[in-house]
C-alpha positions in Angstrom: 2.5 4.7 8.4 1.3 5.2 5.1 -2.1 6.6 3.7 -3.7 8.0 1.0 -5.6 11.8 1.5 -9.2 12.4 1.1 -8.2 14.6 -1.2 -5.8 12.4 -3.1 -9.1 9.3 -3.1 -11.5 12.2 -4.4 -9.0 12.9 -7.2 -8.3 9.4 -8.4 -11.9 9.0 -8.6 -12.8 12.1 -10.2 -9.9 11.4 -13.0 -10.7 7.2 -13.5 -14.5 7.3 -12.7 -15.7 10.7 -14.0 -13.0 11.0 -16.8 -12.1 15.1 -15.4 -9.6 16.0 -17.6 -8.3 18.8 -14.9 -7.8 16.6 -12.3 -5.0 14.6 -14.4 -1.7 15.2 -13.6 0.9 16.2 -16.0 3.6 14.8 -12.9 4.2 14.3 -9.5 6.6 15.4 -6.7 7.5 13.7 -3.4 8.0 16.5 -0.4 9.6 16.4 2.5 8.0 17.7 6.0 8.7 18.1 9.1 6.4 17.5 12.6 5.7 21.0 12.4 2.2 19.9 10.6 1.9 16.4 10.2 0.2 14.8 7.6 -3.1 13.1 7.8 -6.1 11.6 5.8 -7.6 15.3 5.8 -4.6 17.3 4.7 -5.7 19.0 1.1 -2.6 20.9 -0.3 1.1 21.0 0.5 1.1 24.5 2.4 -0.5 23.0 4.8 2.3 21.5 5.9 6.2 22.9 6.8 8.7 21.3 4.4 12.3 21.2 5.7 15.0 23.4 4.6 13.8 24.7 1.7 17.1 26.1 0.7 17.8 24.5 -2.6 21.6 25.3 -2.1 21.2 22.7 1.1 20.0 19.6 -1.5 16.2 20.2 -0.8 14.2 22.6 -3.6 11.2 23.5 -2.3 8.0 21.5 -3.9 10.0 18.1 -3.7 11.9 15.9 -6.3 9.9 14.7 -9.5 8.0 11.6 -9.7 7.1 10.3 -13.7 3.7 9.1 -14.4 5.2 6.5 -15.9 6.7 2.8 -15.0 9.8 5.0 -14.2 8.6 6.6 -11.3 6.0 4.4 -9.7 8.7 1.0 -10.8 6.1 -1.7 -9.0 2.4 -2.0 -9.5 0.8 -5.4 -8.2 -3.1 -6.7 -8.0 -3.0 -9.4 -5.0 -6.1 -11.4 -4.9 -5.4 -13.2 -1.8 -5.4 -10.5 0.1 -7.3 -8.4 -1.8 -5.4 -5.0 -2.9 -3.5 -3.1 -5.1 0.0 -2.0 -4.2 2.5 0.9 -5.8 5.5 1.7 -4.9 7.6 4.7 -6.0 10.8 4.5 -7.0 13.6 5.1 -4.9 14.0 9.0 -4.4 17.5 10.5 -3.3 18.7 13.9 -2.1 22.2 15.0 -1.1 22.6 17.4 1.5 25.2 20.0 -0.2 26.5 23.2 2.2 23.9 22.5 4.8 22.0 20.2 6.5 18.6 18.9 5.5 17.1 19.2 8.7 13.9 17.6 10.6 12.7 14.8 7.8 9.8 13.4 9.5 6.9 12.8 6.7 7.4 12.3 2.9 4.0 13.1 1.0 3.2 12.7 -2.6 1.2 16.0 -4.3 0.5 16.5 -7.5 1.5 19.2 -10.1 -1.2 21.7 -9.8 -0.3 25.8 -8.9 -1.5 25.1 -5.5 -0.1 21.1 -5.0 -3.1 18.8 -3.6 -1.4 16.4 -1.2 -2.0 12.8 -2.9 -0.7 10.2 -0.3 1.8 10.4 2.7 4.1 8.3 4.5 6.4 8.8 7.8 9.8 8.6 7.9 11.1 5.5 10.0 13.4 7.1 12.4 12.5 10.4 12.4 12.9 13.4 12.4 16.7 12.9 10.4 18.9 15.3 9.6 21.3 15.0 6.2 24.4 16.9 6.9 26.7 18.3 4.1 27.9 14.9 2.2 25.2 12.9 3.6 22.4 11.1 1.3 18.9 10.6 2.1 17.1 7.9 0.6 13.1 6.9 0.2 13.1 3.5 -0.6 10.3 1.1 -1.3 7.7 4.0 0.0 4.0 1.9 -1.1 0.8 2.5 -1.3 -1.9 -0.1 -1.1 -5.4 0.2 -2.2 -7.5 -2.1 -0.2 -11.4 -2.8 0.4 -12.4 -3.1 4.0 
């Protein structure tokens, strides 16, 4: 499951529709978390959520792994008339578990770079919770978002 936050829809629409120079986002991260505190459409800021082993000598640094405002990070963007939405993906993210396991990967989540990160979007991780032992890569791949009237 994938979703965008209230918080993340108030954003965008205080940055595109109300042109709030604050609310822009010099960059992005992707998190990891675990089930400890699941995201949802009414999460606000990443510590409300338990990120997994935050010990950057494991392959995780706590806050996530940088995402570029650019066509770099978010590599597909695509209007589809026919069924009416915008889609974005991200582009593929990879960490390496290094002298310890990455342990309990359950929900990615997309925040922004504010002191205090607001939780943007959020998707779960297909088989999860996984654990990355020492060698071991994990990959996002193809993680989208769709913008969509109902």
């Amino acid at each position: 499951m994938a979703g965008f936050t209230n918080r993340g829809k108030k954003l965008m629409g205080s940055v595109y529709l109300l042109a709030t120079a604050a609310d822009i986002p010099t960059a992005f991260k992707v998190a990891l978390v675990t089930t400890a505190s699941a995201p949802t459409q009414d999460t606000n800021t990443l510590s409300q959520l338990t990120q997994v082993n935050t010990q950057t000598a494991y392959g995780y640094t706590a806050g996530g792994i940088a995402v570029e405002r650019s066509a770099t990070g978010f590599d597909t963007v695509t209007e589809d008339d026919s069924g009416d939405l915008a889609s974005f993906k991200i582009k593929d993210l990879v960490w390496t578990a290094n002298g310890g396991s990455i342990s309990s990967i359950s929900y990615a989540v997309l925040v922004d770079d504010n002191a205090t990160p607001n939780v943007i979007a959020y998707w779960t991780v297909t088989g999860g919770p996984v654990t990355v032992t020492t060698g071991q890569t994990f990959t996002l791949q193809d993680c989208e978002l769709q913008l969509k009237e109902s």
